[in-house]
N, C-alpha and C positions, 0 to 999 in steps of 0.2 A: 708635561707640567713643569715650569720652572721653578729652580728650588729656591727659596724664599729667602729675605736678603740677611732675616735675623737667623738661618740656620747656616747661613757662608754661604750663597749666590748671588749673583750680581742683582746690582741694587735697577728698579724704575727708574732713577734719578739718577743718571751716570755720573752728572754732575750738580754741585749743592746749588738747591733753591736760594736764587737770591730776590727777595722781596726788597722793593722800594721799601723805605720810614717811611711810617703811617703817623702822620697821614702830611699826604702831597703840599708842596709848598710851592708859591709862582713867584720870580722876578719882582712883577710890577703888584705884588700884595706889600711887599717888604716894603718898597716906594710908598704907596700910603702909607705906611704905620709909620715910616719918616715924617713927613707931613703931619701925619697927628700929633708925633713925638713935638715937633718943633712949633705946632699952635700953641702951648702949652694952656688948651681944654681937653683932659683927657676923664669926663667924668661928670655927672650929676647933670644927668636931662640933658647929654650931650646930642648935635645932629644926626650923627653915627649910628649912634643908638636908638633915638625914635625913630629914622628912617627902616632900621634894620629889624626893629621889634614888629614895627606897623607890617610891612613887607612881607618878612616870616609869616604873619598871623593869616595874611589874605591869601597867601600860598596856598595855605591847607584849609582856604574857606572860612575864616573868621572875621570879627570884625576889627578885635583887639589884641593887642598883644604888647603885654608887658617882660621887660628882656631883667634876666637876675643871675647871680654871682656861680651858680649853680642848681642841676637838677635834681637836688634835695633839698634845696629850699623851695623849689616852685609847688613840690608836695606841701610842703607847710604850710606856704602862700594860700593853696587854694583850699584848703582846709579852712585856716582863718580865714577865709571869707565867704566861705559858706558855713563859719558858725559851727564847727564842728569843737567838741571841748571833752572833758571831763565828766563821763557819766554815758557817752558813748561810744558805740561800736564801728570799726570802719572796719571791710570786708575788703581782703586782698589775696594775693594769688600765694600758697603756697611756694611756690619755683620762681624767685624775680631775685634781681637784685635789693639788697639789706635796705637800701633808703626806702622801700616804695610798703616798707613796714615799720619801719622806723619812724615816720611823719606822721601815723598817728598817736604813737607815743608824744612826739614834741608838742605836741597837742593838749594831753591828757585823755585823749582817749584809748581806747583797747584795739590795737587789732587783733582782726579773727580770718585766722589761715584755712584756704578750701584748695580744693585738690585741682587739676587742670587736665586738659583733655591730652588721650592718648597720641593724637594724628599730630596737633598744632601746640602742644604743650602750655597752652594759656588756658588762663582761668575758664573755669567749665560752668555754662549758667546755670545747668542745674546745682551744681554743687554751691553757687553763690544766692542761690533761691532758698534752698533748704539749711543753709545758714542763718536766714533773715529773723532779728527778734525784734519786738517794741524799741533795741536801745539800739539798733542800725540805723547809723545816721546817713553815711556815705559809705562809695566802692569802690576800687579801684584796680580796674583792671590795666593790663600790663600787655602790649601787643611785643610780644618777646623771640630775640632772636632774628629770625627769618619769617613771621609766622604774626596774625593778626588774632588777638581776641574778639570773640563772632561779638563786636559793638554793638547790631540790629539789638539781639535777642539779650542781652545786660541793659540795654536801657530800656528797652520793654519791660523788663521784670522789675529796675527802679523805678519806674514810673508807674507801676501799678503800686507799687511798699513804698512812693514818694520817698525815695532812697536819691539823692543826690551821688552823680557818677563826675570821677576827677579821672580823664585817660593818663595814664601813664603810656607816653610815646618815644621814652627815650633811646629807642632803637629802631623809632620808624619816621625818621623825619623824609618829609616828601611821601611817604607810603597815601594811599587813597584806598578807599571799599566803594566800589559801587559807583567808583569817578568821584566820589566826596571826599577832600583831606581828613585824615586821622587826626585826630584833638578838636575836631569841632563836630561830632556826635555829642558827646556829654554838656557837663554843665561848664566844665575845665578840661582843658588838656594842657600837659604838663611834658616838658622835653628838655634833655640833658643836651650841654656840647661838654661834655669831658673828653678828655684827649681821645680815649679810644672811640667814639661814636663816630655814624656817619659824617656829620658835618658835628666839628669841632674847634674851639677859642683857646682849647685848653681847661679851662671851664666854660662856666656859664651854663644859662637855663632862660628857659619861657614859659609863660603863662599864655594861653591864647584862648578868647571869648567871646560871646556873642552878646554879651549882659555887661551893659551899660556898667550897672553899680554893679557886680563883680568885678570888672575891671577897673573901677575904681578903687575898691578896698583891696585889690590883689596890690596894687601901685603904692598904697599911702602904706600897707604892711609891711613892703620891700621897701620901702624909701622915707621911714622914719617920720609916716604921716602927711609928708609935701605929696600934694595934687598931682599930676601928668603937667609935667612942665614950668614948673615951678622956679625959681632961683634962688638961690640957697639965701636963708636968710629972710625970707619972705613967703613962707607958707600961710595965703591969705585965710586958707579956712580946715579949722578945726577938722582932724578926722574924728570916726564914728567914736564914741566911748566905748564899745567893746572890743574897739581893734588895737589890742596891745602891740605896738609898730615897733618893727628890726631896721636895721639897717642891712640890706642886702642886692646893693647896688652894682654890678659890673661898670666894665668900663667902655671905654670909645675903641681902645686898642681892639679887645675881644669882636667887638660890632664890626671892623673891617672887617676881620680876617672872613669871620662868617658869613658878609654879607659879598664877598667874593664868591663861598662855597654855594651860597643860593643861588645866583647867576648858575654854576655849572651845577647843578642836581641835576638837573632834568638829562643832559648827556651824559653825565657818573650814570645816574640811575638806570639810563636806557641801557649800558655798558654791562654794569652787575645783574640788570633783568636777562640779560643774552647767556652770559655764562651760567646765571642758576637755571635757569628753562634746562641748558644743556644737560649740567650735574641730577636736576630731578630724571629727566629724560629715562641716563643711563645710567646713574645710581641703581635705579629703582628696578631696571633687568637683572640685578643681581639675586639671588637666591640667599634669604638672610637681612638683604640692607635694602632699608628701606630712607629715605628724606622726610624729614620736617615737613608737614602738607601745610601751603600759604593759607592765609584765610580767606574762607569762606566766600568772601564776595569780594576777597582782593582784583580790582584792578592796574592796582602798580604795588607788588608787594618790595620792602625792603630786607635786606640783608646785615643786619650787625654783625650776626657770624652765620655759618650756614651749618642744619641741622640735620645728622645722618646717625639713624640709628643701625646696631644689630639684634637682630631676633637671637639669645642666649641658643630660646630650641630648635633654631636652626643651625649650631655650632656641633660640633666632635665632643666628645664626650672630653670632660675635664676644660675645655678651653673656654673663655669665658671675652668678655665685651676687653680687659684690661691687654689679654693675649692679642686680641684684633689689631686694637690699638698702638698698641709695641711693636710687631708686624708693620703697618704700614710707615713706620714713621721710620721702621728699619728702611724701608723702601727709599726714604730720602724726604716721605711727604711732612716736611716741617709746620708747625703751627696746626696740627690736629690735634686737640685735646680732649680732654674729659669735660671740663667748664667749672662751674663753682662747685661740683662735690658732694652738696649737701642743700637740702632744703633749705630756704630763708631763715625761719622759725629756729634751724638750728646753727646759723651763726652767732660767732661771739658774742656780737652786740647785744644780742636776745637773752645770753645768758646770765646778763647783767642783770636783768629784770625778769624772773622766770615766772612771774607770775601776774606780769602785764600783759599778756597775749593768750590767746587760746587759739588751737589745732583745731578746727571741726573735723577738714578731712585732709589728706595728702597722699593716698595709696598708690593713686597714677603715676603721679610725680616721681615719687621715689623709685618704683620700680624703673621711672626712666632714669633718673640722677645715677643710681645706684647701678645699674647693670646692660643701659642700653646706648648712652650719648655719648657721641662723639662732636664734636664741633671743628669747624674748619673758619679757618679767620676771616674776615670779610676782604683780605687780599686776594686768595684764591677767586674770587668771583669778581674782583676791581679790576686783573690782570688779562694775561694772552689766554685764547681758548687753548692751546697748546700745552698751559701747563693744567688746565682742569681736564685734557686729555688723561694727561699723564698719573695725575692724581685718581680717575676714576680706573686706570688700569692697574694701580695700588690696593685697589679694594676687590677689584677682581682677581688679581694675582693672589690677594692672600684668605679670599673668601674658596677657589678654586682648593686651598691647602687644607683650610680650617671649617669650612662647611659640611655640612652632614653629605 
């Protein structure tokens, strides 16, 4: 057995991991954003932009798709337009990032946190079932990480409680269930390009639908009321009176960059599908570690980071998930971490307002949050099979030391 690198023996990593900047940049992308730079339209119903919204939408199977400054407002978006307010309840996943619970607040409505499954860490139906009251307006499930919330069986249950479903996909752009793009199950789907996401502008977001007037009122709420197409100055017709309109318009710069990265998904994606097949492969003969299981009926699942737990009671007495962890990263494996720490529910932002949300359940989660995840960055699985060699013999080398 070799001695482990965090007791003084030589490191898996002889030499330091050097990951490419995330994320990938081309020659001829910087040429257009010159070009756009020097039309000087860089903004409001530009070409760019509905080319690139429409485009994105019919990817993942939609009809529509409206492009916005960010993937926390496309929550808000789709909320205000499917009438969601003050006096209801939106159902969301305990374990997500802070916006996809925060946009019911921007709302005035409540969210209400449910616990998520132990395999795929996303929201768990039954837990989103036995949530449900007369004041559950809408739901929003979260296809998180590596991993798809089982869609089928969340919209079967809103549609028997005429519960209104907003997908949160902002970590599975390109992903499919069943050969169907992800955000066109529900009523909305909702995706982030912030810098760290699959395909990202830096910011930016979309809204993408199959409903006419959804897609309308998503568009006049992000765009201060003007129509799809509109020219500033000439919005011929009044939006609805209950759509109190933002202004949350990205720009033509962002529409490039992204509408480069859609061009190459399908190669990225077939790329990262290669390396995580590998990582669940061999992860998973480990004794202790186990992967993140894709969803359900994914057939192209995505990677935003990639999910490897350990079993605590499959550890040595005293040594815990945080020991693992420190262990491999001894090994040279950079860019493993913990991930956000703590339940949704108990970030900051939450704390502001302690008594605008409510917990139904969260037990699964945390015992993953708290004592099991590990995450590995979506380079690890962008990159050579040679270094997800090297990183699965980090978890064997230090699971061989720390394993019962």
């Amino acid at each position: 057995m070799s001695k482990l690198a965090i007791d003084g023996g030589s490191k898996v990593f002889a030499e330091p991991v050097k990951f490419d900047v995330w994320p990938p940049v081309y020659p001829e992308v910087a040429g257009k954003l010159v070009e756009v730079y020097m039309s000087h339209k860089w903004s409001f119903y530009g070409a760019n932009e509905l080319k690139f919204a429409e485009d994105f939408a019919k990817y993942h199977g939609a009809k529509y798709g409206t492009f916005m400054v960010n993937g926390t407002v496309t929550l808000e978006a789709s909320l205000k337009a499917l009438g969601v307010g003050p006096g209801d309840e939106v159902i969301v996943p305990s374990w997500t990032w802070m916006a996809t619970g925060m946009a019911p607040l921007y709302v005035g409505a409540t969210p209400v946190f449910v616990d998520g499954e132990a395999d795929t860490f996303c929201m768990d139906p039954a837990a989103f079932e036995a949530a449900i009251t007369p004041r559950t307006k809408a739901v929003i499930p979260v296809h998180l990480f590596g991993s798809m919330a089982d869609i089928e069986k969340i919209v079967a249950i809103a549609k028997k409680h005429d519960i209104k479903v907003v997908e949160d996909c902002a970590h599975a752009h390109g992903g499919m269930w069943n050969g169907k793009g992800l955000g066109s199950f529900g009523d909305i789907g909702s995706f982030s390009f912030q810098q760290s996401k699959i395909m990202t502008g830096g910011e930016g977001g979309e809204c993408i639908t199959d409903n006419e007037d959804l897609f309308d009122r998503i568009g006049r709420f992000s765009h201060i009321g003007y129509q799809l197409g509109a020219r500033r100055g000439q919005a011929a017709v009044l939006p609805p009176m209950d759509l109190d309109c933002r202004n949350y318009r990205a720009t033509e710069f962002q529409a490039v960059i992204l509408a480069d990265q859609l061009a190459r998904l399908d190669a990225d994606s077939d790329r990262r599908a290669a390396n995580a097949d590998y990582l669940h492969t061999e992860l998973n003969k480990i004794p202790g570690i186990a992967t993140q299981k894709p969803g359900r009926c994914a057939t192209r699942q995505q990677y935003y980071v990639f999910g490897i737990t350990v079993d605590p009671a499959m550890l040595k007495a005293g040594k815990t998930r945080d020991d693992v962890l420190a262990a491999v990263n001894a090994e040279g494996a950079i860019e493993v971490f913990a991930g956000w720490g703590q339940p949704t529910f108990k970030q900051r932002l939450f704390q502001v307002s302690p008594d605008r949300y409510r917990v139904e359940s969260s037990k699964v989660v945390e015992d993953i949050i708290y004592n099991k995840i590990m995450l590995a960055d979506i380079r690890w699985v962008d990159g050579e099979r040679s270094m997800c060699e090297k990183l699965v013999e980090c978890f064997r080398k230090v699971m061989q030391e720390y394993g019962k």
